[in-house]
C-alpha positions as a printed Julia matrix, in Angstrom:
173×3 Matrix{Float64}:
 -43.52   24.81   -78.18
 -41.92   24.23   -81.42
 -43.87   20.93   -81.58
 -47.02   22.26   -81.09
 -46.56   24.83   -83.46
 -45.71   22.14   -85.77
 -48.97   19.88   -84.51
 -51.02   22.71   -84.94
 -49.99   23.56   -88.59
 -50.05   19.65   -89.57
 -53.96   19.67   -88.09
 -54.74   23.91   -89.94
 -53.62   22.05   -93.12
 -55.59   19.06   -93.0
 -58.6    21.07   -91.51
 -58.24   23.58   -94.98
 -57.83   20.85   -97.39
 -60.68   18.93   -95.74
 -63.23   22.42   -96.93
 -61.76   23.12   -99.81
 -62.67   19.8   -101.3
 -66.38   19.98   -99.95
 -68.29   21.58  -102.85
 -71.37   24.04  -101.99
 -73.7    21.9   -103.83
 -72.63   19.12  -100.98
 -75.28   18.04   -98.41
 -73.22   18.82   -96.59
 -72.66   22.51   -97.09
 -76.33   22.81   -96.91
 -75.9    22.26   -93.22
 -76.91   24.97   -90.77
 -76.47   25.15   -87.36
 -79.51   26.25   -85.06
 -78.7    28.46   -82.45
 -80.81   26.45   -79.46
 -79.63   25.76   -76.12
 -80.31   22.88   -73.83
 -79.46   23.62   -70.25
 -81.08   21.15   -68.3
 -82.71   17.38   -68.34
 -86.17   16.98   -67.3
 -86.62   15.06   -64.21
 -88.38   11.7    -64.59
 -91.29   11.02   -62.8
 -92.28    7.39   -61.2
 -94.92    6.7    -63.69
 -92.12    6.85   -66.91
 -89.62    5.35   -64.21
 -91.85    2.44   -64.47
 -92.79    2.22   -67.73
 -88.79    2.6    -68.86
 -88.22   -0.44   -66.53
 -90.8    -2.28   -68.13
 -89.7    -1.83   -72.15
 -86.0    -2.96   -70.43
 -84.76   -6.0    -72.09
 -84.26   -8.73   -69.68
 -80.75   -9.44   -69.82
 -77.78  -10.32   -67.32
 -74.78   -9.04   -66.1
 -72.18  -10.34   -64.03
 -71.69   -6.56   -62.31
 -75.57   -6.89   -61.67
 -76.2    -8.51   -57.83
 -79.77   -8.83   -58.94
 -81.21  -10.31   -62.16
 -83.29   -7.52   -64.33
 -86.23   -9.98   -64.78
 -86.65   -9.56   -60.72
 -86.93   -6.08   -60.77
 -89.84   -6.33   -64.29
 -91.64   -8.2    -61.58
 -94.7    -5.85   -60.32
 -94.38   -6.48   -56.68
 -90.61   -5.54   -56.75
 -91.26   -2.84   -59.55
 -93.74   -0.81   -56.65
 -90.7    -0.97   -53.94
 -87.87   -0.48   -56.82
 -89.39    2.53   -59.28
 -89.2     5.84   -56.33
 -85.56    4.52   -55.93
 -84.82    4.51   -59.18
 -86.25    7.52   -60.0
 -84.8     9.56   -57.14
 -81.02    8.45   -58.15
 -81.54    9.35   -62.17
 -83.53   12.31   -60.77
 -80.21   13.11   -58.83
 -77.65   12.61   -61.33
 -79.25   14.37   -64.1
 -79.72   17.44   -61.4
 -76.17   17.21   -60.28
 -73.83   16.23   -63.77
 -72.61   13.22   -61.46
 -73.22    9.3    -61.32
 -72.25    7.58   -58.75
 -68.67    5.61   -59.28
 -70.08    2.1    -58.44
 -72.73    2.06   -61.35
 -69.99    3.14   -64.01
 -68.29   -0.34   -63.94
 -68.99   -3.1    -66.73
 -67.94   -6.4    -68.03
 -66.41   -6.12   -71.06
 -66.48   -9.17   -73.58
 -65.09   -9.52   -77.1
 -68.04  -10.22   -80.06
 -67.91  -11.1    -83.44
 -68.49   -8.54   -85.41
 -70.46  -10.97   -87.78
 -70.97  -15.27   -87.68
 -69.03  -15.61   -90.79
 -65.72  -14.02   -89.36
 -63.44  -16.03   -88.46
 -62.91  -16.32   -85.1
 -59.09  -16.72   -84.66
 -58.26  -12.93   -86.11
 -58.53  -10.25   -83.13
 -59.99   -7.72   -85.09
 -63.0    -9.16   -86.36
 -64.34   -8.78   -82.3
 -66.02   -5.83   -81.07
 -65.98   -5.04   -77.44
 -69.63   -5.54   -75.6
 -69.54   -3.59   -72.59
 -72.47   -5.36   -69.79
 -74.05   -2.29   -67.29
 -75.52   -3.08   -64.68
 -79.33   -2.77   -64.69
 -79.59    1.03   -62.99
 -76.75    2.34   -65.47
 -78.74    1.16   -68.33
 -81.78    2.74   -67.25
 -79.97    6.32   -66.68
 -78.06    5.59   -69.84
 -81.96    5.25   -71.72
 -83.54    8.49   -69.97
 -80.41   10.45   -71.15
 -80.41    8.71   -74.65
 -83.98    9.93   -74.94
 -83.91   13.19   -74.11
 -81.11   13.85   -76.12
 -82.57   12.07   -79.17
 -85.45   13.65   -78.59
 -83.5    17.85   -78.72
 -81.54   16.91   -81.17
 -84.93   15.74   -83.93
 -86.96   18.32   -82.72
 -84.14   21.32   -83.12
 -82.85   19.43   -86.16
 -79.22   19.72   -85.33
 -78.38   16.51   -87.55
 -77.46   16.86   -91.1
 -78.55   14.27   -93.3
 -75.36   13.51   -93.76
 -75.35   12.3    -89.78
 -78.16    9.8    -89.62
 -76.64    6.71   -88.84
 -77.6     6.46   -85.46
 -80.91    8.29   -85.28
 -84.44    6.54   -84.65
 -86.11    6.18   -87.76
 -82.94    4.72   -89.18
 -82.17    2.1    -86.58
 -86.36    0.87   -87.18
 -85.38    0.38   -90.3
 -82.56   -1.67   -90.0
 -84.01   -3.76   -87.57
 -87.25   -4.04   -89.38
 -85.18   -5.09   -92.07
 -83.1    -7.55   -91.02
């Protein structure tokens, strides 16, 4: 017990000195939270199922049995898009995915061409999904992107990742 006492007056300290050296004329003072509540994800019907499948990059990965170009195809897409939308339809109403989807191939990347390529930590791990992960992992990214901007829970302190800024980097570089 004594060391979690001691843990938690190490982290109390740190936490104090961390606000006391945020002024209120900080963004990030000017912060408020908004009191909304999301409770559930909105089922996805076929008609998004298929247009989400058809904005997918075509890509491959060595957990994926099937290539994703096969299942952009429009005769496959008709057969594939009620089974895909049934299992994202399932795990967003039950909090589960199923275990076999969750695995990936993870490969090292340079972080940037001009590292060099003999020091470890100038690699960044790039995880591969399969194809359905991907597409659950884009219906959830939405939906959440989308609560978030509309109920403005981001400061502007924590933009990094949000829409408008990752256009602009991209249309930028």
């Amino acid at each position: 017990e004594n060391k979690i006492e001691n843990i938690n007056n190490v982290l109390e300290a740190k936490r104090n000195n961390l606000h006391t050296g945020i002024s209120t004329n900080d963004s990030l003072s000017s912060f408020r939270y908004t009191n909304c509540e999301w409770s559930t994800f909105e089922l996805i019907n076929e008609t998004r199922t298929s247009k989400m499948v058809s904005l997918m990059k075509p890509s491959y990965s060595n957990v994926d049995f099937i290539p994703s170009t096969y299942y952009k195809s429009s005769d496959v897409s008709k057969i594939m898009t009620p089974i895909f939308s049934k299992m994202i339809n399932t795990s967003l109403t039950s909090g589960e995915f199923p275990d076999q989807a969750k695995s990936a191939v993870v490969k090292p990347k340079l972080k940037n061409d001009n590292l060099d390529v003999n020091i470890n930590k100038n690699y960044r791990p790039l995880s591969n999904l399969e194809f359905t992960s991907k597409l659950c992992e884009k219906v959830v990214a939405e939906q959440l992107t989308t609560h978030i901007e509309s109920n403005k829970i981001l400061s502007k302190c924590n933009h990094g990742s949000s829409r408008s800024v990752r256009s602009f980097r991209y249309s930028i570089s």
